[in-house]
C-alpha positions as CSV (number, residue, x, y, z in Angstrom):
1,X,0.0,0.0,0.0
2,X,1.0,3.5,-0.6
3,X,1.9,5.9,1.9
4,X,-0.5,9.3,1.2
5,X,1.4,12.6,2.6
6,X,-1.7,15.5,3.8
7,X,-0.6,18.7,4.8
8,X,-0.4,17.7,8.4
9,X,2.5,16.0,7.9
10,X,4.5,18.5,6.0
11,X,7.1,20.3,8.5
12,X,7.4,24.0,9.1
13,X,10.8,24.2,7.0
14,X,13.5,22.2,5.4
15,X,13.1,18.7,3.3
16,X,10.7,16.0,3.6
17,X,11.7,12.7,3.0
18,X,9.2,10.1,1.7
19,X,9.6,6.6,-0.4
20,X,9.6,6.7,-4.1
21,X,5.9,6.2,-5.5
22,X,4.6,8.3,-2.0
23,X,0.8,9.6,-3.3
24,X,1.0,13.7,-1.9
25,X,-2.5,15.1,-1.5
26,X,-2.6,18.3,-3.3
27,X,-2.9,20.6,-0.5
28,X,0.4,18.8,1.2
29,X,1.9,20.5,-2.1
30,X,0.4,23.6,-1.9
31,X,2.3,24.0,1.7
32,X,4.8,22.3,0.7
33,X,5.4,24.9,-1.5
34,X,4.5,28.0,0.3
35,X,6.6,27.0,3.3
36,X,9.5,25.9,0.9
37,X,9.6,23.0,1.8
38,X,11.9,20.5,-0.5
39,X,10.5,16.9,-0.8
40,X,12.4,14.0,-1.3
41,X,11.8,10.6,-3.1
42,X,14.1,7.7,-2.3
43,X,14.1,4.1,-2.8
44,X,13.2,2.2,0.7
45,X,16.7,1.0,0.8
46,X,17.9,4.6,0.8
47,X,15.2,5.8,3.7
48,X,16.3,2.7,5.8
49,X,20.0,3.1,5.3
50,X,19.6,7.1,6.7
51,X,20.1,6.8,10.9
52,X,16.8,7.8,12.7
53,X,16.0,11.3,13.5
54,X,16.2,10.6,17.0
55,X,19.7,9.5,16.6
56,X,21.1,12.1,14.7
57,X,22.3,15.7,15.0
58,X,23.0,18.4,12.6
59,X,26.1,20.3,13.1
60,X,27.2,23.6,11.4
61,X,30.0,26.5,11.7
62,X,31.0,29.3,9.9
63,X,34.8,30.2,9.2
64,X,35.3,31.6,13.0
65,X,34.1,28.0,14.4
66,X,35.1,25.2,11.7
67,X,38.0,24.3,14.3
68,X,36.0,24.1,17.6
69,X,33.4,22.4,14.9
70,X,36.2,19.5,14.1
71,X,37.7,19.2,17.2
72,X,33.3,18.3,18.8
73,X,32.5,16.0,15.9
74,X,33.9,12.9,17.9
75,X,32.4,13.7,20.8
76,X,28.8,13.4,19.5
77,X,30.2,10.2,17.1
78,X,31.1,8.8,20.6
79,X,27.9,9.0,22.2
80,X,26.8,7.1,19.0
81,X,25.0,9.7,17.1
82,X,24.6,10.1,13.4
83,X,26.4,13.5,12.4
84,X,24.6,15.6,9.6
85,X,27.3,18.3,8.7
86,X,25.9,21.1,6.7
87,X,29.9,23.3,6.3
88,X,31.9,25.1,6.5
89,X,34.6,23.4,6.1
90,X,37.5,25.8,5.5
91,X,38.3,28.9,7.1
92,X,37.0,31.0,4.1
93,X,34.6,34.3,5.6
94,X,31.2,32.5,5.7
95,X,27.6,34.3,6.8
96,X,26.6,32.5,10.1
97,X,22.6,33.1,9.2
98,X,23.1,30.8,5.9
99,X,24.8,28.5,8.3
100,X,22.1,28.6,11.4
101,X,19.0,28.2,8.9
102,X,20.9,25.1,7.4
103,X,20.7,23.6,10.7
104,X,17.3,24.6,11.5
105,X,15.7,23.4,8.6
106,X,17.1,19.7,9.4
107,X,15.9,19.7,12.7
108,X,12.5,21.8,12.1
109,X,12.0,19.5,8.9
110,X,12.2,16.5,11.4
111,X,15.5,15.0,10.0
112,X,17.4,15.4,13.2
113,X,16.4,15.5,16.4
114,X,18.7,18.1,17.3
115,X,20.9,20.6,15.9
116,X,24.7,22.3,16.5
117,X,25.9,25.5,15.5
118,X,29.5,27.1,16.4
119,X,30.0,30.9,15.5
120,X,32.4,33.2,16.7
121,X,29.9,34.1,19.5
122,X,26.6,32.2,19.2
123,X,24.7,34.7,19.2
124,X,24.1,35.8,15.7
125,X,23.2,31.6,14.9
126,X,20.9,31.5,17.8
127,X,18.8,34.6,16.7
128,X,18.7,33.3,13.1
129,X,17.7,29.7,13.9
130,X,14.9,30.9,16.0
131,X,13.2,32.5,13.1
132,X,12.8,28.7,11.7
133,X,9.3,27.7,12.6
134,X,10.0,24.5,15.3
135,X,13.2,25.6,16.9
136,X,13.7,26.7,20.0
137,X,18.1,27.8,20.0
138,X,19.4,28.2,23.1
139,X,23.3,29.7,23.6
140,X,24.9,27.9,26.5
141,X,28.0,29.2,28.1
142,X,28.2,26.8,30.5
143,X,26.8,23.3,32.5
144,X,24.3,25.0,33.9
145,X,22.9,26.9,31.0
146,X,23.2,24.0,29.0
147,X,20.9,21.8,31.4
148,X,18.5,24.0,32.1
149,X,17.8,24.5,28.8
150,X,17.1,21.0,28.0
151,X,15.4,20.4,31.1
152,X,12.8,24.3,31.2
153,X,12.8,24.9,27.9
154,X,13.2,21.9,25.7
155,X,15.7,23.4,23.1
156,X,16.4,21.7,19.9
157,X,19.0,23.6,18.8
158,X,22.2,24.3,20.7
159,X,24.7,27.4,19.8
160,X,28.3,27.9,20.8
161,X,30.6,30.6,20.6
162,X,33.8,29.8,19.3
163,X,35.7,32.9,20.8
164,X,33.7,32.8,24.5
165,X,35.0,29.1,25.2
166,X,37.8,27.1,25.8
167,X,37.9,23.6,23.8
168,X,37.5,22.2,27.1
169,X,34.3,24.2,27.9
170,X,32.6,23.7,24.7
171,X,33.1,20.1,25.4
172,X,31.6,19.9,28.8
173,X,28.5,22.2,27.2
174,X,28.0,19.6,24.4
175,X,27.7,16.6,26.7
176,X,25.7,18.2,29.0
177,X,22.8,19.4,26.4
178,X,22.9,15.7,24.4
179,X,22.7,14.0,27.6
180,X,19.7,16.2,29.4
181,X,16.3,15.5,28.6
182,X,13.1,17.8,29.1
183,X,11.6,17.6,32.1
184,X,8.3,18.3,31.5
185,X,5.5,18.7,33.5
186,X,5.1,22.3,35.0
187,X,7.7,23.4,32.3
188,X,5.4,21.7,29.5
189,X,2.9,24.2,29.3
190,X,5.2,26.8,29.2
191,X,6.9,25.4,26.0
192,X,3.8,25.4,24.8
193,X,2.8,28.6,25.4
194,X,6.0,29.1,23.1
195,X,4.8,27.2,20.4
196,X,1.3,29.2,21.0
197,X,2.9,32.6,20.3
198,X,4.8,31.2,17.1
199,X,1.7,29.9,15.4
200,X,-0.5,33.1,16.2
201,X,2.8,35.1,14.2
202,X,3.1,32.1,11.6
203,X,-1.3,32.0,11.0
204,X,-0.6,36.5,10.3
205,X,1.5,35.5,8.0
206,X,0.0,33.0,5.9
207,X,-3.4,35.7,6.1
């Protein structure tokens, strides 16, 4: 039987993978379209060779964090992730907001669970990711900031700066915020009261 994609299942952003022959309802291709959304046929052998999205992060730098970048790849290989890296890959001046929406897109589009970006300070990439419908960036500096943002505020997307930590930090933030999960309970509703305020912006829009 054929799988039928309706617009409910098309994401806010990014690509959407389906199986060769996949019937998609016309309105899934009206959104599709007006969220520019990319979709995807491959062979079943091809879906089931990709690593789940649970299991696999995005990662992304621009020139002033391709080092830190390399030097954190084996730490989320070790934990036994699947690594989805989106550049740079040279030291060559690079725009961090091209960078950041690469990563967002992966993780709002549902192909990774969670997403990495390294700038020279973190901040540009985390304001530029959060304009991705589904993402909820959080700069960490530190343990702490990197737990509670797992654990209050559910992030999906986790930005370093290159120039405000030490190798060592950055390493220590990174385990932290993979190994943290949400808590939920009291703090669910207020992620959700997030995702509220997107959607009323995101319906204006689409008006």
């Amino acid at each position: 039987m054929k799988r039928v994609i309706t617009a409910v299942d098309v994401p806010g952003a990014g690509e959407l993978r389906v199986p060769t022959g996949t019937i998609i309802t016309p309105s899934a291709l009206e959104l599709a379209a007006a969220r520019g959304v990319r979709i995807v046929e491959l062979q079943e052998d091809q879906l089931s060779a990709l690593a789940p999205p649970e299991r696999t992060v995005a990662i992304g730098a621009d020139h002033g964090g391709v080092g830190l970048k390399a030097a954190l790849k084996p730490i989320v290989e070790s934990l036994g992730l699947e690594l989805r890296d989106v550049g740079v890959y040279d030291e060559k001046p690079a725009d961090y907001p091209d960078i950041a929406l690469k990563v967002a897109e992966l993780v709002s589009a549902g192909t990774a669970a969670r997403g990495v970006i390294i700038d020279g300070a973190g901040i540009g990439s985390s304001i530029a990711a959060n304009k991705v419908p589904g993402i909820r960036a959080a700069l960490c500096y530190d343990k702490a900031s990197a737990r509670n943002s797992r654990e209050h505020n559910d992030s999906n997307v986790l930005t370093l700066g290159a120039r405000l930590l030490t190798q060592t930090q950055a390493e220590e933030v990174l385990r932290t915020w993979l190994a943290t999960p949400f808590a939920g309970g009291r703090h669910q509703g207020r992620v959700q009261k997030i995702i509220d305020i997107e959607q009323r912006f995101l319906k204006k829009v689409s008006l």
